[in-house]
RODO-2510 file (C-alpha; in nm, 4 decimals, decimal comma):
residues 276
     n   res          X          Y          Z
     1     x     0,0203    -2,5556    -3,9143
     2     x     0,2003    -2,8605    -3,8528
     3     x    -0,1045    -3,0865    -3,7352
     4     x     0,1483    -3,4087    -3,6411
     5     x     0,3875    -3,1935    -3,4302
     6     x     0,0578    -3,0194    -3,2311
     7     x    -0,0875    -3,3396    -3,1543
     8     x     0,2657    -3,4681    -3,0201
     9     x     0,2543    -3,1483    -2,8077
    10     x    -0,0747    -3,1868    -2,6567
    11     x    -0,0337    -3,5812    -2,6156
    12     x     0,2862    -3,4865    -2,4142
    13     x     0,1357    -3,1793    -2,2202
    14     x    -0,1091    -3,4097    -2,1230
    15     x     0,0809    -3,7013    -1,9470
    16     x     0,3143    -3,4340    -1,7816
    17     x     0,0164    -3,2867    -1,6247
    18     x    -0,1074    -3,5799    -1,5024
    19     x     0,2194    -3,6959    -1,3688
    20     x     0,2297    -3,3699    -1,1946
    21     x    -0,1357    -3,3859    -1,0707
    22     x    -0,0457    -3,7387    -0,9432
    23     x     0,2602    -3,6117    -0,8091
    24     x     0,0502    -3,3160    -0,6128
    25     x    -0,1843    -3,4985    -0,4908
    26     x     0,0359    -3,7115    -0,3115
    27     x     0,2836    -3,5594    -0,1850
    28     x     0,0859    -3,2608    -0,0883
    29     x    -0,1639    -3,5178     0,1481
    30     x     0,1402    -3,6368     0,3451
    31     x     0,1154    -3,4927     0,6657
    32     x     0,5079    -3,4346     0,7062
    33     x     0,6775    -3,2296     0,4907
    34     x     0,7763    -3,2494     0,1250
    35     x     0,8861    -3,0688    -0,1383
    36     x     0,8812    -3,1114    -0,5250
    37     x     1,2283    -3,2199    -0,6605
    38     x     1,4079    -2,9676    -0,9296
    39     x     1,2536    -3,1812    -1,1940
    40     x     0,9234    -3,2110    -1,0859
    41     x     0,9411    -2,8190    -1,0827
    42     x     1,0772    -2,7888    -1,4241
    43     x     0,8210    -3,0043    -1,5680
    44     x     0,5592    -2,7924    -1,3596
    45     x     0,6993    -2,4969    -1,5341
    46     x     0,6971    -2,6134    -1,9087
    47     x     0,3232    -2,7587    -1,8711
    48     x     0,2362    -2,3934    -1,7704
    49     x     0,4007    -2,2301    -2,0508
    50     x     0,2777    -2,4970    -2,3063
    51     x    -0,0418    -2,3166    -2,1835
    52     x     0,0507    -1,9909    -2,1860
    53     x     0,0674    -1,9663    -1,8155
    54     x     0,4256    -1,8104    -1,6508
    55     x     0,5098    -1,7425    -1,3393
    56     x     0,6516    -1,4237    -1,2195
    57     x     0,7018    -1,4979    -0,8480
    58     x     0,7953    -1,7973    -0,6367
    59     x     0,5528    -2,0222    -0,4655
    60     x     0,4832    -2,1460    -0,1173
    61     x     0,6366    -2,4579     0,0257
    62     x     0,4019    -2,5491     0,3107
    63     x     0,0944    -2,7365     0,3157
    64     x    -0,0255    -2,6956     0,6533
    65     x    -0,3268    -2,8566     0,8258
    66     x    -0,5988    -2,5854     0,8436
    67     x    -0,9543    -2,5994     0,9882
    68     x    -1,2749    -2,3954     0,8115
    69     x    -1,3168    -2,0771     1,0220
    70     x    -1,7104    -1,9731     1,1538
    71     x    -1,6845    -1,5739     1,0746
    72     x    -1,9532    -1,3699     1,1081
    73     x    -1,9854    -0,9918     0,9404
    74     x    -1,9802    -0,6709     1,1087
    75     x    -2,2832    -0,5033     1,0693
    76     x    -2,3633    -0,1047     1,0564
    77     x    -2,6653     0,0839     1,1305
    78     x    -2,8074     0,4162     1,2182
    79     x    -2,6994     0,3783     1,6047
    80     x    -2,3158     0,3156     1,5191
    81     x    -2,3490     0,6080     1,2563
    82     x    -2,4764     0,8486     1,5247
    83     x    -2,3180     0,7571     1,8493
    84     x    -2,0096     0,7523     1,7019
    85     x    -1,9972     1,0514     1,4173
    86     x    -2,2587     1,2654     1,4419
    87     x    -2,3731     1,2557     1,8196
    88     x    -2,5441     1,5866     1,8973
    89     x    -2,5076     1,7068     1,5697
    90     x    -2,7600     1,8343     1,3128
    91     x    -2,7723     1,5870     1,0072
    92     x    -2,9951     1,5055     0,6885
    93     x    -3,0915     1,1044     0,6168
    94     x    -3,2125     0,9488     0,3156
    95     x    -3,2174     0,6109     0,1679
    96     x    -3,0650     0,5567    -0,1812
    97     x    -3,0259     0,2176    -0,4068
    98     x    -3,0096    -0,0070    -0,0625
    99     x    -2,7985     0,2530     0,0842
   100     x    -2,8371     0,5061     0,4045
   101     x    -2,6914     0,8080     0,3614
   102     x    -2,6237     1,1052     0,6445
   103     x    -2,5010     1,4247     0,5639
   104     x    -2,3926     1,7171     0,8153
   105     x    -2,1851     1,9765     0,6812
   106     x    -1,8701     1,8829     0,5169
   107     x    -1,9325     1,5260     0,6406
   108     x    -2,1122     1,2625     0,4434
   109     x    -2,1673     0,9144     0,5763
   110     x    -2,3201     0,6032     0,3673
   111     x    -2,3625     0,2741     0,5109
   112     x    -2,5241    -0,1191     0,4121
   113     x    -2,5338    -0,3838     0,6527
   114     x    -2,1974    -0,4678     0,5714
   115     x    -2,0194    -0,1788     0,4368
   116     x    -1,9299     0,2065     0,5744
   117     x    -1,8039     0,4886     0,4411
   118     x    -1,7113     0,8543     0,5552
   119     x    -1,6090     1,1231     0,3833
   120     x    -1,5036     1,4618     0,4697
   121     x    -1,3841     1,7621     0,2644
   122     x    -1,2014     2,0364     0,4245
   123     x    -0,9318     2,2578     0,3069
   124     x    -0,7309     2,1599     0,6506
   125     x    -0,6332     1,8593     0,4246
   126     x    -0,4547     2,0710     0,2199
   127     x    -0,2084     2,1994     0,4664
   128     x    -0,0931     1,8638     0,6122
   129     x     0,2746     1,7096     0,4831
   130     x     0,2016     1,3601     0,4386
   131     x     0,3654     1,2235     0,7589
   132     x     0,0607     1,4620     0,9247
   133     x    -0,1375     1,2943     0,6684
   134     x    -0,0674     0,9463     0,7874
   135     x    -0,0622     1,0756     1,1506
   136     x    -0,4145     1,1835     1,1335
   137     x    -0,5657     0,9071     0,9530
   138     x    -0,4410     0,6370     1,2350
   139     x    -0,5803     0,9043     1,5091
   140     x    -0,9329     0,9123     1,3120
   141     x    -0,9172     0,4759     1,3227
   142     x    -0,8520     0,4388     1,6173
   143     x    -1,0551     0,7783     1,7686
   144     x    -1,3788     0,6267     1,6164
   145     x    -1,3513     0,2663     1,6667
   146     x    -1,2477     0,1380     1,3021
   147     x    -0,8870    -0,0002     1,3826
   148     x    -0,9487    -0,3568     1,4668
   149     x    -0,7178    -0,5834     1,6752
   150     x    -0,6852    -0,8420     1,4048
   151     x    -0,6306    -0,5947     1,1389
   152     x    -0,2454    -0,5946     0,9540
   153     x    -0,1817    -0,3268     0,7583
   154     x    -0,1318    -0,4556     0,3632
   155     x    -0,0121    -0,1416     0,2414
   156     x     0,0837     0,2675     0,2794
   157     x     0,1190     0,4472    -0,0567
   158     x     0,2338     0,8299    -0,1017
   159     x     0,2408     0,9754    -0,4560
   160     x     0,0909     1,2794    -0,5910
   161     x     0,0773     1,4364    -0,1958
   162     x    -0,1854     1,1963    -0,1475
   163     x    -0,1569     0,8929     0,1507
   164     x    -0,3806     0,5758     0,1597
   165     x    -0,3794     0,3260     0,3677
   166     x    -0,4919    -0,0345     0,3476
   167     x    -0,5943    -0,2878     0,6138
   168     x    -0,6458    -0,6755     0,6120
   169     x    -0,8054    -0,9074     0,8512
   170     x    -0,6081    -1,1949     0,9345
   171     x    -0,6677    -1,5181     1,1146
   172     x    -0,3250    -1,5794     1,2308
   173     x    -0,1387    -1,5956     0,9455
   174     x    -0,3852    -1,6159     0,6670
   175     x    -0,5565    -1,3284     0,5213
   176     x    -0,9341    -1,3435     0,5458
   177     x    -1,0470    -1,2153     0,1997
   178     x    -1,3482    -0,9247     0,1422
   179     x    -1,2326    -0,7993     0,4625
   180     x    -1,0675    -0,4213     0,3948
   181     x    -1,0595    -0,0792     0,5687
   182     x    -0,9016     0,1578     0,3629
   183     x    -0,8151     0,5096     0,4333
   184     x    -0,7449     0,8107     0,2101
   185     x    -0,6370     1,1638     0,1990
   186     x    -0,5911     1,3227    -0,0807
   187     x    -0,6298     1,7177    -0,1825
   188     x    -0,8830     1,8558     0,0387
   189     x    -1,0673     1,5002     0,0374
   190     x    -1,0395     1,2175     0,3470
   191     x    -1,2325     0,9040     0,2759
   192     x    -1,2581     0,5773     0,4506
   193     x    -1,4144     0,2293     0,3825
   194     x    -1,4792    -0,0389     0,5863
   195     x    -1,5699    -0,3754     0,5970
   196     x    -1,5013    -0,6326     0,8467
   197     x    -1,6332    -0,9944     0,9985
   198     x    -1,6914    -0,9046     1,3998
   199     x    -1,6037    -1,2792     1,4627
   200     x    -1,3732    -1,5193     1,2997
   201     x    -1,3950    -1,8935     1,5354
   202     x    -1,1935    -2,1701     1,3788
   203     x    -1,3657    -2,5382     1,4173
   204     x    -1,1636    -2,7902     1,5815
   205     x    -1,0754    -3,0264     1,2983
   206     x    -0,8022    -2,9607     1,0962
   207     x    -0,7635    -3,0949     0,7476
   208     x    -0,4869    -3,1305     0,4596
   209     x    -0,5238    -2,8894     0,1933
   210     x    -0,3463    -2,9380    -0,1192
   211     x    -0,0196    -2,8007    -0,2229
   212     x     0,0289    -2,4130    -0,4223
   213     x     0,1460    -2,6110    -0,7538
   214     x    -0,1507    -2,8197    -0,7621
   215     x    -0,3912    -2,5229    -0,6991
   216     x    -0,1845    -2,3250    -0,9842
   217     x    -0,2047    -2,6046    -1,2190
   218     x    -0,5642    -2,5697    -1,2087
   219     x    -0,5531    -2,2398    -1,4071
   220     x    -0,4776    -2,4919    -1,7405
   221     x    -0,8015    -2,6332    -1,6479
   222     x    -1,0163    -2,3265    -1,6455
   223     x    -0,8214    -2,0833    -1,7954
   224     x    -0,9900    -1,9969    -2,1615
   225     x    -0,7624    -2,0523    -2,5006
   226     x    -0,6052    -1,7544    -2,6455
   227     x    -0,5551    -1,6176    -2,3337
   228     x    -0,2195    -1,5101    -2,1469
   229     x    -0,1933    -1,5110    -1,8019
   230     x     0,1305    -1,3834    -1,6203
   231     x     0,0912    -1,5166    -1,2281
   232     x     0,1888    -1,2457    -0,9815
   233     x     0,1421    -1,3821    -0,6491
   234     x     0,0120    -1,7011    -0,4659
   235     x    -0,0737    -1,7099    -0,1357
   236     x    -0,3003    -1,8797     0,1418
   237     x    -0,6034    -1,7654     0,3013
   238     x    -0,9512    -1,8036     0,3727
   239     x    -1,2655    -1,7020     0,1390
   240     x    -1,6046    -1,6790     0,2532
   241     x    -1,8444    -1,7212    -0,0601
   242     x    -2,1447    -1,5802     0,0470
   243     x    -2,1483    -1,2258    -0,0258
   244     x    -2,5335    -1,1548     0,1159
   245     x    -2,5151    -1,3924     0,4340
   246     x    -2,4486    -1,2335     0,7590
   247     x    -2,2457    -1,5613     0,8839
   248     x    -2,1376    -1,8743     0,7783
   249     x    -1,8021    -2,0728     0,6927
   250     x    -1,4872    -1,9368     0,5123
   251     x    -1,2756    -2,2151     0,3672
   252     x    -0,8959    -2,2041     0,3250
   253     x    -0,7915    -2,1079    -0,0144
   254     x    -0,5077    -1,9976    -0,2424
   255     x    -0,5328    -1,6365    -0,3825
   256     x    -0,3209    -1,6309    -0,7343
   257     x    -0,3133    -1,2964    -0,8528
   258     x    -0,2732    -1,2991    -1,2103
   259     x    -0,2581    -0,9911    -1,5138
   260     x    -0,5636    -1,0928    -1,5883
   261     x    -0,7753    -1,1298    -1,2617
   262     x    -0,7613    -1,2734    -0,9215
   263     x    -0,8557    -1,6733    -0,9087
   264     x    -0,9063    -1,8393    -0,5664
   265     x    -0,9240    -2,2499    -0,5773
   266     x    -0,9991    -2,4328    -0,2939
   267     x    -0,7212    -2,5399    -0,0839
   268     x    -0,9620    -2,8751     0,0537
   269     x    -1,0548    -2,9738    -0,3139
   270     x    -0,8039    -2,7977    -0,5480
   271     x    -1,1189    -2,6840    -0,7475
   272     x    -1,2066    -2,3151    -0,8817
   273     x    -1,3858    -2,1538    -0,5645
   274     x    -1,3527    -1,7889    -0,7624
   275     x    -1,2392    -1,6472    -1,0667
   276     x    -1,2436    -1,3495    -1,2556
***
């Protein structure tokens, strides 16, 4: 290996990086807005794949003032279990690895605190084309009080005359992430998961976050040596990083989606909040 030309490398990766980080943090605290020139961008780029990071999608602009959001989880017990699904029905109940799980007939029903899930085999699934497929999946949301106001739905797949389909919560805009319900029919076998934060209040204050191409230059930071990481999508939400608390504050981060995992930095500090 030629020792000379690696140290140039690193000596010059370095002071681009912290001409960018400079450059980030700066422009990306003013509160009108800016944008990184073509340079700036190019430099941005080469400092990534100097690391082995590339990008495979574009980034956002905007760098708007957010506030942290007060959310609060959804919580499921035996009462929302049996008024809802199994009302006047016969059932079994057992408890199982933190889990409660009812079973009557072809339906089985597990729930946490924070998580539900039905099931329900029947050969009726069978017979449906997918548009009945869809159809009756939207009918069973909203029939049993899963479909939720502040719900956007992130995705419908068909293949292999199967259907699923995903739902978000959003606050405004910004996804709020380890919020999901998804739905799914396939062969004689209709499954749904849920979970869901009953209140999401933002606070008053409103602060400057910092910009997408500061939060992805973090990655050269943590990301380990060796390792090749293709970025598939950035965008801006809010994380709440306490998986056993019942409420507390989410925080606005950005999401980058990478071949290797999902990373979410802080959008306040530009630090890791997350990574896989």
């Amino acid at each position: 290996m030629n020792w000379s030309r690696a140290k140039t490398v690193m000596i010059v990766t370095f002071l681009i990086l912290n001409l960018l980080l400079y450059l980030a943090v700066v422009k990306s605290h003013v509160p009108q807005t800016t944008v990184f020139t073509s340079e700036d961008f190019t430099a941005f780029k080469k400092v990534l794949e100097e690391n082995d990071i590339f990008l495979s999608t574009s980034l956002p602009e905007k760098t708007p003032l957010l506030p942290l959001v007060k959310v609060k989880r959804e919580i499921f017990d035996d009462n929302f279990v049996l008024d809802y699904f199994l009302k006047d029905m016969p059932y079994e109940k057992k408890g199982q690895n933190g889990e409660i799980i009812f079973k009557s007939g072809k339906i089985s029903i597990k729930i946490t605190p924070f998580e539900f899930f039905f099931q329900e085999k029947d050969e009726k699934f069978l017979k449906m084309s997918l548009e009945d497929k869809e159809k009756y999946i939207k009918n069973f949301l909203n029939k049993y009080s899963l479909s939720e106001k502040d719900g956007k739905q992130v995705k419908v797949e068909q293949k292999n005359s199967g259907v699923l389909l995903e739902y978000k919560q959003f606050y405004g805009d910004y996804f709020i992430e380890d919020s999901f319900i998804e739905a799914e029919i396939f062969d004689n076998n209709f499954t749904v998961r849920k979970k869901w934060f009953e209140s999401v209040i933002p606070e008053k204050d409103r602060k400057e976050i910092v910009s997408a191409i500061f939060a992805v230059l973090e990655l050269v930071k943590i990301k380990a040596e060796g390792i090749y990481l293709d970025i598939e999508d950035v965008k801006l939400g809010y994380y709440f990083n306490w998986p056993n608390a019942v409420k507390g504050e989410a925080v606005p981060v950005w999401r980058i989606i990478t071949n290797k995992g999902t990373y979410y930095i802080n959008a306040y500090t530009g630090n890791l909040e997350k990574g896989e």
